[in-house]
N, C-alpha and C positions, 0 to 999 in steps of 0.2 A: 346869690347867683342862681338862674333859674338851671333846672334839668335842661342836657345836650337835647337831641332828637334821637339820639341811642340810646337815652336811659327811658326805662318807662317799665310801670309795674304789671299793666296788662295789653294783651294786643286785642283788639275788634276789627271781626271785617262789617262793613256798613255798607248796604247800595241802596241805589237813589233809584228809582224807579215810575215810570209814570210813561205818559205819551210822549209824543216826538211833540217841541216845542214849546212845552212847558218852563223851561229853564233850569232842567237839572242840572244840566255842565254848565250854567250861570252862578248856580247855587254855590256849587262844589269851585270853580275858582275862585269865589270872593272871600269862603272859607278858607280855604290853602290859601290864596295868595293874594287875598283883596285886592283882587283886580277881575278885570269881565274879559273875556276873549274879544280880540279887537277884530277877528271876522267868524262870526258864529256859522258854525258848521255842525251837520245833524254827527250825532258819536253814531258811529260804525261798532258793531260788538261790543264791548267794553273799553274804558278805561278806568286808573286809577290813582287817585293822589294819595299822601299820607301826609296828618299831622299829628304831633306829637302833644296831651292836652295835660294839664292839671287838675284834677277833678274836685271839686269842694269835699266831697267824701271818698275817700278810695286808693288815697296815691296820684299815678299819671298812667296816662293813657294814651297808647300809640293804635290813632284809629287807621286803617286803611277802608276810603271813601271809596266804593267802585259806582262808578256812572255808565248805567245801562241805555241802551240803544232803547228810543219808544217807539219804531216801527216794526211793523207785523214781522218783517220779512228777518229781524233777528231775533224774533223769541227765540229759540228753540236755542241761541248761543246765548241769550240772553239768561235764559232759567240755568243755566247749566254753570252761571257767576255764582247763583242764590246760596249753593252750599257753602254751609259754614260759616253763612251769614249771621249775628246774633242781632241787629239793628237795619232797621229800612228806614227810610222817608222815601212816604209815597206821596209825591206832587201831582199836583193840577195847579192848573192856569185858574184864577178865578173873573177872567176875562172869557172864558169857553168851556161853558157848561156840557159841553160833549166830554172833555177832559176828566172831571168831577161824576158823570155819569161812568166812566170806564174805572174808575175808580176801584168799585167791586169787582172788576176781572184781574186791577192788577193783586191785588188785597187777596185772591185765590188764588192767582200764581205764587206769593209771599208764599201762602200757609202751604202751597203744596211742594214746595222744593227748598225750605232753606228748616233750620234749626226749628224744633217744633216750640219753645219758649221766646221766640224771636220777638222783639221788643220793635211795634211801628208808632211812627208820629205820620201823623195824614198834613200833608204841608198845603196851604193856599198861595199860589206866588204872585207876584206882578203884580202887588198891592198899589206898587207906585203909580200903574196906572188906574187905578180908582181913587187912590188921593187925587190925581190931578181931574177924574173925571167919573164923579160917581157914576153914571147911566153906562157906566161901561162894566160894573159891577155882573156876572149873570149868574154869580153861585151864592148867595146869601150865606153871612159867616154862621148863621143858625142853622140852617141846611144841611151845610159839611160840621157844625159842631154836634149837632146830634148824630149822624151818621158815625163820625168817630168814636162817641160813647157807645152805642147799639154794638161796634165791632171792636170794643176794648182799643182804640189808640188814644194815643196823646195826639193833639192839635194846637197849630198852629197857623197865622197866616206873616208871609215874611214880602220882602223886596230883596233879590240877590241887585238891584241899581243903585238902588239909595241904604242896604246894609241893612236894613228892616228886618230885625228877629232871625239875622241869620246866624251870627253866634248861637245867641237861643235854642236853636232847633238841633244843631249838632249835638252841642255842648248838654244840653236838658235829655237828646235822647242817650249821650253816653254818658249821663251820669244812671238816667233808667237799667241803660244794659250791666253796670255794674249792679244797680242796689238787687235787679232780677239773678243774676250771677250767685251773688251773695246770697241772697235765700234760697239758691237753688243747693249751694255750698251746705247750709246749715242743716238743710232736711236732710242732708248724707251724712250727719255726723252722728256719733253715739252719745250717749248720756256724758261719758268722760272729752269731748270733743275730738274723739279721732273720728277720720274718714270711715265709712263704712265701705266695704268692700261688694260689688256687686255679682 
């Protein structure tokens, strides 16, 4: 029998982050609730789901996913989700390469307001419309893969339509946010493994 949703060995907060219409709150319902929102509406300040995961190393894992608003006019409630955040996925569209260029603005919002070890995966979405129509491709996966090495992230490209690497991306960055945890655990220990005290 699996773990309830109340049982779980660590809690993570996680937000999604990126422009307006990239398909963060697509991502984030097909994860919680494999399903897509039957009238896509832009997220207003924040929202939040929560699922409860099994980690291949670690125990389980009770993520709370917060999905940030990507227009201008709610940064300011927007940054102010980021604390305490240990995990991001920063999306773009890779149908709109203005998305994948803003990129680096949201990736310096990350580093400036949320956990200073904080663990990102650089997401490419709406894959499903380059399966169906390469020329619609504008961000080449080399492009945004280099980029994510140069800034230390994991990479991915997903489809929240068709489920494409969207386990994957969650799941792969909370298994990150634990192993990062863990060695951040072991550098505070002493020779005999207690906590060291700061």
């Amino acid at each position: 029998m699996g773990s309830s949703p109340d049982e779980y060995d660590h809690l993570y907060k996680i937000i999604l982050v990126g422009d307006a219409t990239v398909g963060k709150t697509h991502l984030l319902s097909r994860y919680t609730r494999d399903a897509l929102p039957k009238t896509p509406q832009p997220t207003i300040g924040v929202e939040f789901a929560t699922r409860t995961v099994p980690l291949s190393i670690g125990g389980t894992v009770k993520a709370q996913i917060w999905d940030t608003a990507g227009q201008e006019r709610y940064r300011a409630i927007t940054r102010a989700h980021y604390r305490r955040s240990v995990g991001a996925l920063l999306v773009y569209d890779i149908t709109r390469k203005s998305s994948f260029l803003n990129a680096s603005k949201w990736l310096e919002d990350i580093k400036q307001n949320s956990e200073p070890d904080i663990v990102v995966m650089l997401v490419g979405n709406k894959l499903d419309l380059v399966e169906k129509d390469p020329s619609k491709r504008e961000v080449p996966f080399d492009i945004a893969a280099n980029f994510a090495q140069e800034n230390n992230l994991f990479f991915s490209e997903a489809s929240a339509v068709t489920r494409c690497n969207v386990k994957h991306i969650f799941e792969h960055l909370l298994q990150e946010v634990y192993n990062q945890k863990m060695k951040d655990n072991s550098s505070n220990l002493d020779m005999n493994g207690k906590f060291i005290k700061d």
